[in-house]
C-alpha positions in Angstrom: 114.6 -29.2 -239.7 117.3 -31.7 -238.6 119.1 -31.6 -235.8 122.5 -30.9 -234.5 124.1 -27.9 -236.3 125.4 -24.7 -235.2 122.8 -21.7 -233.8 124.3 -18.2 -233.2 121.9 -16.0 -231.2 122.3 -12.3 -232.2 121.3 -10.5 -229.0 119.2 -7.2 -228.8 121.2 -4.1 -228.5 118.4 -2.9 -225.7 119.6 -4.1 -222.4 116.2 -4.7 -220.9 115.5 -6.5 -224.1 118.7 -7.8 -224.0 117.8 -9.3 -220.3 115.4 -11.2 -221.7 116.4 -12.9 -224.1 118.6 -14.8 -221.6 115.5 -16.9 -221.6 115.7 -17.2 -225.5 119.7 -18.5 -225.2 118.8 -20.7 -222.6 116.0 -22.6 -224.0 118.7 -23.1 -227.0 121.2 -24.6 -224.9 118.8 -26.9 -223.6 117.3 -27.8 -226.9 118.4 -31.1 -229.2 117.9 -29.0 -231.7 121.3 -27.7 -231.9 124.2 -28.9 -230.9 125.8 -25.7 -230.5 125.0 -22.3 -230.0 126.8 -18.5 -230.0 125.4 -15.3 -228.9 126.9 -12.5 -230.6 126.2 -9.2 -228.6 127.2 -5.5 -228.6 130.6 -4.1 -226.4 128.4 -1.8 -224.8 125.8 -4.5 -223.4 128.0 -7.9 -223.4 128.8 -7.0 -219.7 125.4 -8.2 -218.6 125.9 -11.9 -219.9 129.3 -11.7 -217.7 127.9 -14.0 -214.3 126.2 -16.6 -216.2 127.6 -19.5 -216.9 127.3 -19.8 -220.4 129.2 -16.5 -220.7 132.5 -18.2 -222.2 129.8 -18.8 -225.3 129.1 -14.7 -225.6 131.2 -13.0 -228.8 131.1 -8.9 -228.1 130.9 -7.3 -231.4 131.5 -3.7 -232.4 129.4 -2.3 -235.1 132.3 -2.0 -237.8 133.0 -5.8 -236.5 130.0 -7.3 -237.4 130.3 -8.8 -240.5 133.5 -10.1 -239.8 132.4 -11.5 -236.4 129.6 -13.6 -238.3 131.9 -15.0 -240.7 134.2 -16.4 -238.1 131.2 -18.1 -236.3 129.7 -19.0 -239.3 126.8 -20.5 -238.0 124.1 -23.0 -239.9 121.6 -20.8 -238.0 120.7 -17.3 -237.2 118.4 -16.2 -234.4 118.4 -12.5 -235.1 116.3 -10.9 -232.1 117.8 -7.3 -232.3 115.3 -6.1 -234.7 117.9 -4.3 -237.3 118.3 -4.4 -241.2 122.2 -3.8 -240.7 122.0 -7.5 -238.9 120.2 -9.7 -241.4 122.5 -7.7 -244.1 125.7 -9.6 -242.5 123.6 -12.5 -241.9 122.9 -12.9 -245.6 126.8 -11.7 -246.6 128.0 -14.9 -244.3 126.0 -16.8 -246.3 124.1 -18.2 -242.8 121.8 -21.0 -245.0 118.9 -20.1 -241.6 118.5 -16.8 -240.9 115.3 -15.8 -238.5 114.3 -12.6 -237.4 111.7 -9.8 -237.7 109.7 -9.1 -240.9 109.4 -5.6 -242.2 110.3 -3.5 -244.7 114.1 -4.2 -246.4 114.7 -7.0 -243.6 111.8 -9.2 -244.6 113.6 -10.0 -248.1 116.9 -10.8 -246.1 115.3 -13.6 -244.2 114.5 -17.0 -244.6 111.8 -17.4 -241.5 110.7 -14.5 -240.4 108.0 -12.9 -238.0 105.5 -10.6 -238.9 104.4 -8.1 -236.5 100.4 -7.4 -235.9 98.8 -4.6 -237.6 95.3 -2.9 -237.7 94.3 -0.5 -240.5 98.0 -0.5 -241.4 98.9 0.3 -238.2 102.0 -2.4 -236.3 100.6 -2.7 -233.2 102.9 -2.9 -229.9 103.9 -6.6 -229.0 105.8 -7.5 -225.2 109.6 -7.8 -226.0 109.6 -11.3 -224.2 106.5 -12.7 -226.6 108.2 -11.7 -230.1 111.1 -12.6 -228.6 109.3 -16.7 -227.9 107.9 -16.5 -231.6 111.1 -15.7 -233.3 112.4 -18.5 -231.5 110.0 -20.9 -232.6 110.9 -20.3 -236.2 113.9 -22.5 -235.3 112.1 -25.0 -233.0 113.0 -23.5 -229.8 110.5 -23.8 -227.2 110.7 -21.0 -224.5 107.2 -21.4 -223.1 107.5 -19.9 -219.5 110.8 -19.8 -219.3 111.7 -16.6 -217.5 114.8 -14.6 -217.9 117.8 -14.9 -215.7 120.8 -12.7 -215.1 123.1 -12.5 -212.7 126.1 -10.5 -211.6 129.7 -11.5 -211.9 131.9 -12.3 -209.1 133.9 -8.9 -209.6 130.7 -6.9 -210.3 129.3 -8.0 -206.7 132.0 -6.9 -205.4 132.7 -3.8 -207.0 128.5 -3.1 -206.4 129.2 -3.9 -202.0 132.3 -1.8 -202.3 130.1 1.0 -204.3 127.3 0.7 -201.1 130.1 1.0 -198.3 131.6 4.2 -199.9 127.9 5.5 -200.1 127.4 4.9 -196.5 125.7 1.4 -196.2 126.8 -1.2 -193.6 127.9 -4.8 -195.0 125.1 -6.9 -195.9 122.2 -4.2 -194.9 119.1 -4.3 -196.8 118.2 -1.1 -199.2 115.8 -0.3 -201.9 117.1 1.3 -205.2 115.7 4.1 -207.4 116.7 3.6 -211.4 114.7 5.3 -214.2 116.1 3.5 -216.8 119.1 1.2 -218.5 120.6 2.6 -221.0 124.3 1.7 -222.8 125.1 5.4 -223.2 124.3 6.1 -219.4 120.8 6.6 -217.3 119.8 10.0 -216.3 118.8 11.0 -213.2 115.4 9.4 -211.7 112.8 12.0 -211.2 112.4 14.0 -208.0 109.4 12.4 -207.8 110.9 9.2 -207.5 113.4 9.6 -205.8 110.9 11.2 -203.0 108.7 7.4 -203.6 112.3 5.8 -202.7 112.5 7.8 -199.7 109.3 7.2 -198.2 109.4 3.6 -198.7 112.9 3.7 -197.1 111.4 5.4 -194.0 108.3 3.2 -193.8 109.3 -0.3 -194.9 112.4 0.2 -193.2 115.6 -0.4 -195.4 117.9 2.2 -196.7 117.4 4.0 -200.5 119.9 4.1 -203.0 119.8 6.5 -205.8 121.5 5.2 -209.4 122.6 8.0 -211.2 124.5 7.6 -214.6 126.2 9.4 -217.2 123.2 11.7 -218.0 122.7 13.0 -214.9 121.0 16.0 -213.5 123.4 17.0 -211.3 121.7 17.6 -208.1 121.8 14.8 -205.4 119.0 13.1 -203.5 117.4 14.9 -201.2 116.9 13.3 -197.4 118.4 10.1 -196.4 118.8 8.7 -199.6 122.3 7.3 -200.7 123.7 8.5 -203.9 125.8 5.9 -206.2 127.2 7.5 -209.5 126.9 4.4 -212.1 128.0 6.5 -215.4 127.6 4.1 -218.0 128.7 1.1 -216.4 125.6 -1.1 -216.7 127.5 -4.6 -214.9 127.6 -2.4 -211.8 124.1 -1.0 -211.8 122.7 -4.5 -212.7 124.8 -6.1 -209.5 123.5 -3.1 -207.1 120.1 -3.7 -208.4 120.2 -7.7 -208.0 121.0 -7.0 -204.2 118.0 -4.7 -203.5 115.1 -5.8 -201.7 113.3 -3.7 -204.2 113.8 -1.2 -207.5 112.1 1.4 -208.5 112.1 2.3 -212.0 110.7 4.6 -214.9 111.8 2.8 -218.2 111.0 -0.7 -219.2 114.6 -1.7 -219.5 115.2 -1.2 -215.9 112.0 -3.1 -214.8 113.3 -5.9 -217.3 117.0 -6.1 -215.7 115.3 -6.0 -212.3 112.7 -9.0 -213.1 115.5 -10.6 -214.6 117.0 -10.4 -211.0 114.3 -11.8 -209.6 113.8 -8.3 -207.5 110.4 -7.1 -207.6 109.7 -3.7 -209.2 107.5 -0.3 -208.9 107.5 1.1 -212.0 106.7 4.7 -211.9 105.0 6.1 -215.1 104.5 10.0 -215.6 100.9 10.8 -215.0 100.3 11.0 -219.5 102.5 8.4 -220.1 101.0 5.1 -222.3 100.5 2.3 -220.4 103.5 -0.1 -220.0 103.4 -2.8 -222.4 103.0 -6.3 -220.3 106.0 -8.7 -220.4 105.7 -12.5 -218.5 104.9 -13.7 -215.4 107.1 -11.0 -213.1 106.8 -9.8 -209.8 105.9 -5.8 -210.5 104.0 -2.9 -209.9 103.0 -0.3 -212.5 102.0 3.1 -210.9 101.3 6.5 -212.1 103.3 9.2 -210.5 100.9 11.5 -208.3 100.7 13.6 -205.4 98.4 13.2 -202.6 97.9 10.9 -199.5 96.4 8.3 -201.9 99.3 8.2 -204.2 101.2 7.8 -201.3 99.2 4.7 -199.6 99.2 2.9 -202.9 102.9 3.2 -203.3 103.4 1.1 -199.7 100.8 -1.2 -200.6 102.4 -2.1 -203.9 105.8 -2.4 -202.1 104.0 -4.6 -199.2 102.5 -6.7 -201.8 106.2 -7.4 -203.8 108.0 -7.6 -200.8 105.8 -10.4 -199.5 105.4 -12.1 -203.0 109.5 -12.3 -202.6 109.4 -13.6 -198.7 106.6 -16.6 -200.4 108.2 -17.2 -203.7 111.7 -17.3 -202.2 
């Protein structure tokens, strides 16, 4: 491939997944391989990109928008790490001369580099988010290596997230642990009792308070004991910005665990006790646990949180 050229990014519709592929864009930007690059992402998850500081370079796109959106770009490239056939149709319609992305089915025969994923006995086996997104990148000589993913919270979401914590009771400034099963653009539900009950134990131990994120599919009951509760609804820039400020998360969906990671807050994730096991991502400061009962549930919760907490105090 030569270089210079245009390289649009087409963003995962996920927002764990979409987390990190912050790495993804920002190996891009970085590269001599192109001389400039887009990332087209969906309404609903665009918010996340809004505190870093290529955000001016992030196109929202709604799903009747699409094709229209990559026309107006109309890129020499397309990094197509959403995974969908509806994307590489548009990609192809623009006439993109590059278009990179996922191999499977219809959307193999829409591509010009593509990925395949691993099977056995006709089986696709599971591959990290993070790695497929790093080999889909290299198809257009983008190195991501060990890059790790990187968000961070707008000016106005920061401050909407400390003026959220003071109306749930928290002082300025005061250290808390969060509780949020998962990130989704329709709205989280409610974390499990159980987890909740893990947030306030390691509130009362380790000291700090516990906030509770609930979103728009809540259960409708609030947290029991000293727990704080902060409604979130859909709004995923505001439960992003009150995660990056915890000391610690504690989530139940790989989403979550990837928005927190991408925070650089170290995370328990909490897995129901016949759940698979969570699919490993890169080099992140977390904690996968089963949900249990019992005093030795209990003593390998703390020691988990002990061992994140202090990995954050050494790492910075």
């Amino acid at each position: 491939m030569n270089t210079g050229g245009h390289l649009a990014v087409r963003a995962p519709g996920d927002p764990g997944a979409l987390a990190l592929s912050t790495a993804v864009v920002e190996a891009a930007l970085e590269s001599a391989r192109w001389s400039a690059v887009t990332v087209l992402a969906e309404r609903s998850v665009a918010e996340l990109f809004a505190g870093l500081p290529w955000a001016e370079r992030v196109r929202a796109v709604d799903g009747d928008g699409e094709g229209t959106a990559w026309r107006a770009v109309a890129p020499q490239a397309a990094l197509l790490l959403d995974g969908r056939v509806r994307t590489a149709w548009h990609a192809l319609r623009a006439r993109i001369p590059l278009r990179a992305g996922l191999a499977g089915g219809l959307r193999g025969a829409l591509l010009t580099h593509a990925v395949s994923p691993p099977r056995c006995a006709a089986r696709r086996l599971p591959v990290p988010p993070a790695h497929l997104q790093r080999d889909l990148a290299g198809l257009l000589d983008l190195a991501v290596g060990a890059r790790p993913p990187r968000l961070r919270p707008s000016p106005g979401d920061g401050l909407r997230a400390a003026e959220a914590l003071a109306v749930a009771g928290l002082e300025p400034g005061a250290p808390y642990f969060v509780a949020w099963a998962d990130a989704r653009p329709e709205g989280s539900r409610a974390p499990h009792p159980s987890t909740v009950e893990a947030l306030v134990e390691l509130a009362d131990r380790l000291g700090p308070g516990g906030v509770v994120l609930e979103g728009a599919r809540t259960l409708g009951q609030p947290p029991p004991g000293p727990a704080a509760y902060v409604p979130v609804g859909a709004d995923l820039a505001l439960a992003s910005a009150l995660v990056a400020g915890a000391r610690l998360a504690l989530c139940e969906g790989d989403g979550a665990r990837w928005i927190a990671a991408s925070h650089g807050v170290g995370c328990l994730r909490l897995l129901a006790p016949d759940a698979p096991p969570a699919p490993a991502g890169f080099p992140e400061r977390s904690r996968v646990l089963r949900r249990d009962e019992g005093r030795a549930h209990r003593a390998a919760l703390i020691e988990a949180a002990e061992g994140l907490l202090a990995d954050r105090e050494e790492g910075g």
